[in-house]
C-alpha positions, 0 to 999 in steps of 0.5 A, spaced: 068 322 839 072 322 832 068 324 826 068 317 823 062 315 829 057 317 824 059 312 819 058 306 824 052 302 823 046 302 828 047 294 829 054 293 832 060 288 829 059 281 829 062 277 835 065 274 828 068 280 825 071 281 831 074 274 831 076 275 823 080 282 825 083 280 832 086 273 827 090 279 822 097 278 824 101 285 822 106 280 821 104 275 818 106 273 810 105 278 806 099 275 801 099 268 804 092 268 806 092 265 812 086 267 816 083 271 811 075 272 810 071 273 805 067 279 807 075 283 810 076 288 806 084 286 805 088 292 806 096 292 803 102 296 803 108 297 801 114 295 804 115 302 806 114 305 813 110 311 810 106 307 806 104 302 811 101 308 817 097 311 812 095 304 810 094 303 818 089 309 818 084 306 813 086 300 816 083 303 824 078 308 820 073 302 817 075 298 823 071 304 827 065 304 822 064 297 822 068 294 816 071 288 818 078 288 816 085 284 813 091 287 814 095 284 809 102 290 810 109 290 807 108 286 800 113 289 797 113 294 791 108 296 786 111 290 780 109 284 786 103 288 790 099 290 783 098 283 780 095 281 786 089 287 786 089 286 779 087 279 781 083 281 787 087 279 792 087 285 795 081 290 796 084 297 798 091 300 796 094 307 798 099 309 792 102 314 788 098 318 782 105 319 778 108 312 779 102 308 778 100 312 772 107 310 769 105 303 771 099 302 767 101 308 762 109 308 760 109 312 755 105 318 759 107 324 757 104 327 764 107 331 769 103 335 773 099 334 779 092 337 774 094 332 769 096 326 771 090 325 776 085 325 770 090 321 767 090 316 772 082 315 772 082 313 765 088 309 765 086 305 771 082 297 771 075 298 770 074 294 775 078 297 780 076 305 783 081 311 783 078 314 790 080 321 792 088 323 791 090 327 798 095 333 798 099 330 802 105 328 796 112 323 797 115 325 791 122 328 788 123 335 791 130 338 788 133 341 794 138 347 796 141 349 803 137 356 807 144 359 806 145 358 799 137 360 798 138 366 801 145 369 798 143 368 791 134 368 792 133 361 789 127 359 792 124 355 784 129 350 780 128 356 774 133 361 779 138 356 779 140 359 771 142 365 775 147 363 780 154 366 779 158 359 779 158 352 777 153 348 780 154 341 783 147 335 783 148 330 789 145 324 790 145 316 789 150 314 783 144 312 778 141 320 779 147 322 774 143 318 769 136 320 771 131 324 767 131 329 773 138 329 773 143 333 770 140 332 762 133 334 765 135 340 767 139 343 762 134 341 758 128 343 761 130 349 765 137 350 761 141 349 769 148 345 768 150 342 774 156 337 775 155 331 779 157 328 785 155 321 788 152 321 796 150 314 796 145 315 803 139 315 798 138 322 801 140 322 808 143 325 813 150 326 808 146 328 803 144 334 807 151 335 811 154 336 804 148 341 803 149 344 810 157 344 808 156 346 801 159 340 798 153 339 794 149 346 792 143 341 790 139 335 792 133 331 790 131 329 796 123 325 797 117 331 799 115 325 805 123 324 807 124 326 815 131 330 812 126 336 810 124 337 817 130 339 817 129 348 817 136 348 814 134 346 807 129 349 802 124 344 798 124 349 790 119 349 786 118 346 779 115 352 775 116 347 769 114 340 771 121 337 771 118 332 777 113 327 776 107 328 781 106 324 786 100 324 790 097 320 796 091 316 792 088 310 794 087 305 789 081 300 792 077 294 789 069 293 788 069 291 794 068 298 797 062 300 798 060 307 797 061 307 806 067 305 805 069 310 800 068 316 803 071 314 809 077 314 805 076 319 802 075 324 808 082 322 810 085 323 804 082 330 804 086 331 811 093 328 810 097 333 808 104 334 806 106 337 812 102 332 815 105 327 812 112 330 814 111 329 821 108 321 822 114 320 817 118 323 822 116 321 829 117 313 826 123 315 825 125 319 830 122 317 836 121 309 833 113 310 834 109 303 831 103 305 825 098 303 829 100 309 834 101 313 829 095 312 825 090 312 832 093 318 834 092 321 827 086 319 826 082 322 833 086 328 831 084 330 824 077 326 824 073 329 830 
């Protein structure tokens, strides 16, 4: 049996809150409210297949302890969904440590991972809780091919500064003018690249132009399935170019201390590479969220 057996409550779930989870409809309009019950713990996500598994594993965790629950799944992104847990309307949310302090805190001049999460605490709604951030990270990653890694031993954004030749950035067209584009490397780490637009978002022509050596250098995102690939090497970022972005969930008053360390055990196992890998199979081999999450959960929580 999963490790999570030992949360379940002696008296068994009510035929009723039975009633309230078999009426979530997955597919149902997204904040309509159809259905909902006042004692469901209303779980969303973004309209994001990565999000929306790791909100299925909340989802079937507190399910097995006995929580009645309200999927309410595919909102959108943060400047729809954040309004309506502000209001209330949603009790527990997985986010993105960086982005959603930006969110709260614009001019945050935090970066790394050991300050945006404090950082993210102090920013938040007192009326809203910061559980555990996980390891698990989706997040920009500067990228090069393992062939261009090995021939010049860039394995940190830093050693990009002592390749023998011009360098080209890939990636969407507005990547010309990010804070992480060719202005943010030659500012933070004195590295001049050229660009050249690959508008798939950093997909499979964004690595074919890494592979090919169209490109040297790519951001691509650390939860992306195209950094499965073992020809690509993810750099580091010694000098916090990237914004830290963690896994964190963002949850309502509405869940209890219980609660909260269920979630807080899953964000202590979903790691990166794990991530990675649900990330991949639903692309990959088209698998649903809820398989995906069932069968992470009696993998990982046993």
């Amino acid at each position: 049996m999963p490790r999570l057996s030992r949360y379940v409550p002696v008296i068994a779930a009510t035929a009723a809150a039975a009633l309230a989870i078999a009426a979530c409809e997955i597919g149902s309009d997204p904040l309509s409210g159809a259905g909902a019950s006042e004692e469901a713990i209303v779980i969303g996500s973004q309209e994001y297949y990565s999000n929306e598994i790791i909100a299925e594993i909340y989802a079937q965790a507190l399910e097995e302890a006995g929580y009645p629950v309200e999927r309410q799944f595919r909102i959108g992104q943060r400047e729809v969904y954040l309004p309506e847990i502000e209001a209330g309307a949603i009790d527990l949310f997985p986010e993105y440590t960086g982005p959603l302090l930006q969110y709260w805190s614009p001019d945050t001049q935090d970066r790394r991972e050991e300050d945006v999460y404090p950082a993210l605490v102090d920013a938040a709604p007192s009326d809203l809780r910061i559980l555990d951030a996980s390891p698990a990270t989706d997040q920009d990653a500067y990228v090069v091919s393992k062939d261009f890694s090995e021939k010049y031993g860039v394995t940190s954004v830093a050693d990009l500064a002592d390749v023998p030749h011009a360098l080209t950035l890939g990636g969407n067209s507005e990547g010309a003018e990010r804070p992480i584009g060719p202005r943010g490397l030659s500012e933070v780490y004195g590295v001049s690249v050229d660009f050249t637009p690959v508008e798939d978002g950093g997909g499979p022509l964004t690595v074919k132009a890494l592979t090919d050596g169209d490109i040297d250098l790519a951001v691509l995102y650390t939860g992306s399935p195209s950094l499965s690939d073992e020809d690509l090497v993810q750099l580091e970022d010694p000098k916090g170019l990237l914004l830290s972005s963690h896994v964190v969930p963002l949850a309502s008053e509405k869940i209890d201390d219980q609660a909260a360390e269920i979630i807080n055990d899953i964000s202590a196992e979903l790691t990166p590479e794990g991530l990675l890998e649900l990330n991949t199979r639903s692309v990959e081999e088209q698998s649903s969220a809820g398989n995906l999450a069932a069968e992470w959960l009696e993998e990982h929580l046993e």
